[in-house]
N, C-alpha and C positions, 0 to 999 in steps of 0.2 A: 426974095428973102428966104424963100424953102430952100432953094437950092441953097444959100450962104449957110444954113443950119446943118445941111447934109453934109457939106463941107468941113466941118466944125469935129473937133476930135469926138470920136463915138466913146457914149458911156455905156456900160455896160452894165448889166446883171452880175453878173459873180464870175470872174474871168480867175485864171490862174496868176500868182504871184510869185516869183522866184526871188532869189534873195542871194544869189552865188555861190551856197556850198553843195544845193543840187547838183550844179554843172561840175565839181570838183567830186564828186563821189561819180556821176555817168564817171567821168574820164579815167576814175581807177578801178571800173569796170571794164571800161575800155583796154587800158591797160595793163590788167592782169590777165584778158582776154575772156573775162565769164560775163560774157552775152548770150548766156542760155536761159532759160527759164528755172533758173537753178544757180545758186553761188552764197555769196557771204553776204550780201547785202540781205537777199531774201532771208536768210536764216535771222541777222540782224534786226530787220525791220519787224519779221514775229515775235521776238524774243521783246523790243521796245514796245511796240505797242503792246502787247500783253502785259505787259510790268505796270505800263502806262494806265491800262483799264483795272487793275487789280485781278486779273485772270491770269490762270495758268499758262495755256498756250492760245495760238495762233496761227493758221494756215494762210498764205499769203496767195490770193487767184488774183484772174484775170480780171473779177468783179464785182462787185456786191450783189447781183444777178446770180451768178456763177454758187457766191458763200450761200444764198436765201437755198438756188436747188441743192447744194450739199446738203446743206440742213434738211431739206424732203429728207433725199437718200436716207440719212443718218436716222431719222423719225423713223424708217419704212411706209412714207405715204407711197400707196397706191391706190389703183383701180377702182371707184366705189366708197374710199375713205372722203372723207369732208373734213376741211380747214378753216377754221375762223378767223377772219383778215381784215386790216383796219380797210375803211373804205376809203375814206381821202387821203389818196396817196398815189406814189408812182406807181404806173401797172407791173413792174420790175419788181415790186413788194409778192404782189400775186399770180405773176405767169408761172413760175416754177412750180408752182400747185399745179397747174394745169399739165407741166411737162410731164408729171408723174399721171396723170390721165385721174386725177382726181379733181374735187367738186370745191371752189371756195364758195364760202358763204360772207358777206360783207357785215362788218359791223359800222356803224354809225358813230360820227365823233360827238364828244359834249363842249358846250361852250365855253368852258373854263379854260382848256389850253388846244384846244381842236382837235384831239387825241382822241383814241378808244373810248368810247364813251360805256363805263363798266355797267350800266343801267342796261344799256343794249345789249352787251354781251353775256348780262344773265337771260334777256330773254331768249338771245339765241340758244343755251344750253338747254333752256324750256323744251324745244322744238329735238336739237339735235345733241343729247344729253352725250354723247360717246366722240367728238370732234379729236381728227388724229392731233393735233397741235392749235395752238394761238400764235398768231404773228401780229405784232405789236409795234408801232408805228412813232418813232417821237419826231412828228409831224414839224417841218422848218425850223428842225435844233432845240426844238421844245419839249422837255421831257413829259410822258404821258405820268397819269395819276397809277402808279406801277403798282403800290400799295394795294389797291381795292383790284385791279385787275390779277395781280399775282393769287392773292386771297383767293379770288373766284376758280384762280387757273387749279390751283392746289385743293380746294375744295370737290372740283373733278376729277383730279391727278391727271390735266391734262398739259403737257410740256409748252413750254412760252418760249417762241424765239423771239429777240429783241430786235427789230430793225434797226437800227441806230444809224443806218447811213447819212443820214440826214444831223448827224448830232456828234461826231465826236469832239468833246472835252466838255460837255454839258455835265450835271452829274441832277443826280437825284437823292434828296437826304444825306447828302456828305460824299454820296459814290457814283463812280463814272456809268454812266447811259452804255449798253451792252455788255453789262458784269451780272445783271440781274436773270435774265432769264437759262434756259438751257444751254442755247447757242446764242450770241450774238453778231450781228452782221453790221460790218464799215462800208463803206465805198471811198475810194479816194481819186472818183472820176474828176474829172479838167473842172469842173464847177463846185467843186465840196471844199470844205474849209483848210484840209490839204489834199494833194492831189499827186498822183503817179503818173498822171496824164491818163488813163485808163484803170482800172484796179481795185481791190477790195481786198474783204478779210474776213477768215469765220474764226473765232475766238470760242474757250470754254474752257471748264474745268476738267474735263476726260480726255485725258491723255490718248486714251484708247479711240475715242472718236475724235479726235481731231488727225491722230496720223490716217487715220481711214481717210477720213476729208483729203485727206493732202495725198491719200495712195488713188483715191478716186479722180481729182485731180489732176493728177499724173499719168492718163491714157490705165486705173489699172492694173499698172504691168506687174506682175509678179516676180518674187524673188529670183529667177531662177536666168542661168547663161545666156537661156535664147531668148529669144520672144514670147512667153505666153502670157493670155488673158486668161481670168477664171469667170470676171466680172466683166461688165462692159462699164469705160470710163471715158473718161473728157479730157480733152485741154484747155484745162482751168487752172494752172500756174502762170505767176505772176514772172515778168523778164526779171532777171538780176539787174539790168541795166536800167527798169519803170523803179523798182524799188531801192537803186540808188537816189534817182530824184527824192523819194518817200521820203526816205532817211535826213537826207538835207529838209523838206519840208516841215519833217515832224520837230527839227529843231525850233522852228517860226510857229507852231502849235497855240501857244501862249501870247503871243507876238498879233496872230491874226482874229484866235479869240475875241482881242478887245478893244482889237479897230472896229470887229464886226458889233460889239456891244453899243461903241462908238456909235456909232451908223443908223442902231436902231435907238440910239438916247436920244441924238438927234431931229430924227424923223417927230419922236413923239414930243418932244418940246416945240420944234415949227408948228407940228398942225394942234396944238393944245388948245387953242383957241376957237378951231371950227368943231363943233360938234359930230357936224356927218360924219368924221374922221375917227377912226377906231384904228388903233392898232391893235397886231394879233398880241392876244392873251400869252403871260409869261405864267408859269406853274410857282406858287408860292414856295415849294416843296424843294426846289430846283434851281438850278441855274442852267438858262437855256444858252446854246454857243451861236446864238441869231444867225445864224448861217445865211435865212435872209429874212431880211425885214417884210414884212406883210399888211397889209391893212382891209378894212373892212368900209365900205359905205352905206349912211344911212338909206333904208329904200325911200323911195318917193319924193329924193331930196333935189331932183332935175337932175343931178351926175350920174352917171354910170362907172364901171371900170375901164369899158372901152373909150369912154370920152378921155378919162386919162390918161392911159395907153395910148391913143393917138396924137394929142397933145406931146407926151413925153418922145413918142416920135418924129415928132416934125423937129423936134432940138437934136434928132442924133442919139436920143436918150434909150438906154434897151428895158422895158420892163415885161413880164408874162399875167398870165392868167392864175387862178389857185388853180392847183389839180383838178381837173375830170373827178369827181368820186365815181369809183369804180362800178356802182349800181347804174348810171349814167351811161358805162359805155357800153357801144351796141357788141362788142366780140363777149361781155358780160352780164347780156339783158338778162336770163333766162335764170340769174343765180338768185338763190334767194340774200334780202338785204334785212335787216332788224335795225331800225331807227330808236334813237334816244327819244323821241318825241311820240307825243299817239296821232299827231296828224303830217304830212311833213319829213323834212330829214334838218338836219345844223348841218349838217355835208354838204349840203344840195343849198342852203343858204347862203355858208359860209363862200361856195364857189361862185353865187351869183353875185354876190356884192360885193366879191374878194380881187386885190390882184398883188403881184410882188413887186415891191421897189428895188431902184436900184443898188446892191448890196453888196460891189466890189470895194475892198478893203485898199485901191490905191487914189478912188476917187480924190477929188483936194476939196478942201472946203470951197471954189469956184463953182466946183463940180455940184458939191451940194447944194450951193444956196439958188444954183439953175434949177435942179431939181425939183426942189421946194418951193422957188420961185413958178416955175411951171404948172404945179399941182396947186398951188394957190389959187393963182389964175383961174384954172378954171371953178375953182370956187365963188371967184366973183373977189379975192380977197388980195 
């Protein structure tokens, strides 16, 4: 019977979806011959999503890795300076702090939408009143509580990047997720709600810093005939030919939205009935783009996450774990962590009880009611 399940088409977590005017934009890349990291699609696909988010401009890189360390550079974090960073999240949100040989310090998410938890993040200013920036996390497409955390950031006059990888087309109070802060940061790796196959984007209102972005970017290289550097720079532009897929993507933007809205309406009308079953928290404030469904389990209720997880396994089914909170991993022990909580973290909770559904937007409803059929199950239901 394992084996007939292995056999059985794999469902996935969050796969890429095409729709055919990707492949029609690669091809007139192809065919005008600008497969450099450089051309009209790039310039295009900044000029869209910028319009798109209500921002000025947009730099198109190789990652949402790549926009987070630009944003260092652009701050001037170095050596000695300290960064306040959401804690449950990708470590992709916080290595670039470190690339700049600087200190992050973890904040704690609240339970309301599993975001920054702005409780915590006052006490961290307690401690380290002078933090070169705030990176801000809108945690599985769920916009954070931006209001109370901005307040606090401005209160310090200290700059807010908005991670938004995880969120584009969510909005907060009427406005798009990465229009709010300084900079804001996309991704539109193989798993995000669109996708370039690899890729990202750093957005903002300063013209002035964002061509830096895109000169930095670009190995850079200075104006001049020959070869010179004055700075040292990266190869962190996006191909003209990843950013033709974009472009076709960003068409299906609305399209994928609210399959994925779908997905998670779904999930929470099935398990309505079993209590242990928590989905993750949406932000009143907001509209989140569920990029992926999430749920929570009561403790002590005989389930685990793993018991799910392996169940949803044995059908072929693909689901993960909630993130590592970053106080949790050992390349990260040594950082100081400030919790919402006086005893405890909601980070460190929400991860143990936590895991991600399957949240591909081509699933069929077969698909789902296997799913849901599976997770039932092992409810006993």
């Amino acid at each position: 019977m394992e084996g007939q399940n292995q056999n059985r088409k794999r469902i996935y977590l969050a796969s890429p979806t095409m729709h055919g005017l990707e492949q029609e934009m690669v091809k007139e890349a192809f065919d005008t011959n600008w497969v450099a990291p450089v051309g009209p699609h790039v310039n295009k696909l900044e000029e869209e999503i910028a319009e798109y988010l209500g921002v000025k401009y947009g730099a198109a890189l190789s990652g949402g890795t790549a926009a987070v360390h630009l944003a260092m550079k652009l701050l001037g974090v170095k050596r000695g300076d300290v960064v306040f960073s959401t804690a449950l999240t990708f470590a992709a949100t916080c290595n670039p702090i470190v690339y700049e040989n600087a200190t992050p310090v973890f904040i704690d998410s609240e339970p309301d939408t599993w975001n920054m938890s702005p409780e915590a993040l006052k006490k961290a200013f307690e401690k380290y009143p002078h933090p070169k920036a705030v990176i801000c996390v809108h945690l599985y497409g769920t916009p954070a509580k931006l209001s109370e955390i901005m307040a606090i950031c401005e209160e310090h006059n200290v700059p807010l990047v908005e991670d938004a990888a995880e969120s584009l087309s969510a909005t907060y109070k009427g406005r798009q997720t990465g229009s709010f802060g300084k900079y804001g940061i996309i991704s539109f790796n193989g798993n995000k709600i669109i996708t370039t196959s690899s890729g990202g984007m750093i957005v903002g209102n300063d013209k002035e810093d964002i061509d830096k972005a895109r000169f930095l970017a670009t190995q850079a290289r200075d104006p001049a005939r020959h070869y010179q550097h004055s700075q040292i720079g990266y190869n962190y532009r996006l191909s003209n030919v990843l950013a033709g897929i974009g472009r076709g993507q960003f068409r299906s933007l609305e399209l994928h939205h609210n399959l994925k809205k779908k997905i998670y309406e779904t999930y929470k009308a099935a398990f309505a009935d079993i209590p242990e079953i928590t989905m993750n928290p949406l932000n009143p404030d907001g509209e989140a783009n569920y990029w992926l469904s999430c749920m929570t389990i009561a403790p002590d209720c005989g389930v685990t996450p793993l018991m799910i997880m392996d169940a949803l396994d044995a059908q072929n089914i693909e689901s993960r774990p909630i993130w590592k909170p970053m106080q949790l991993q050992p390349v990260y022990a040594d950082c100081d962590f400030f919790s919402h909580l006086d005893e405890g973290s909601v980070s460190e909770d929400i991860f143990n009880r936590g895991l991600c559904l399957p949240s591909d937007i081509k699933n069929t409803d077969e698909d789902m009611e296997l799913i849901i059929k599976t997770i039932r199950g092992v409810f006993g239901r």
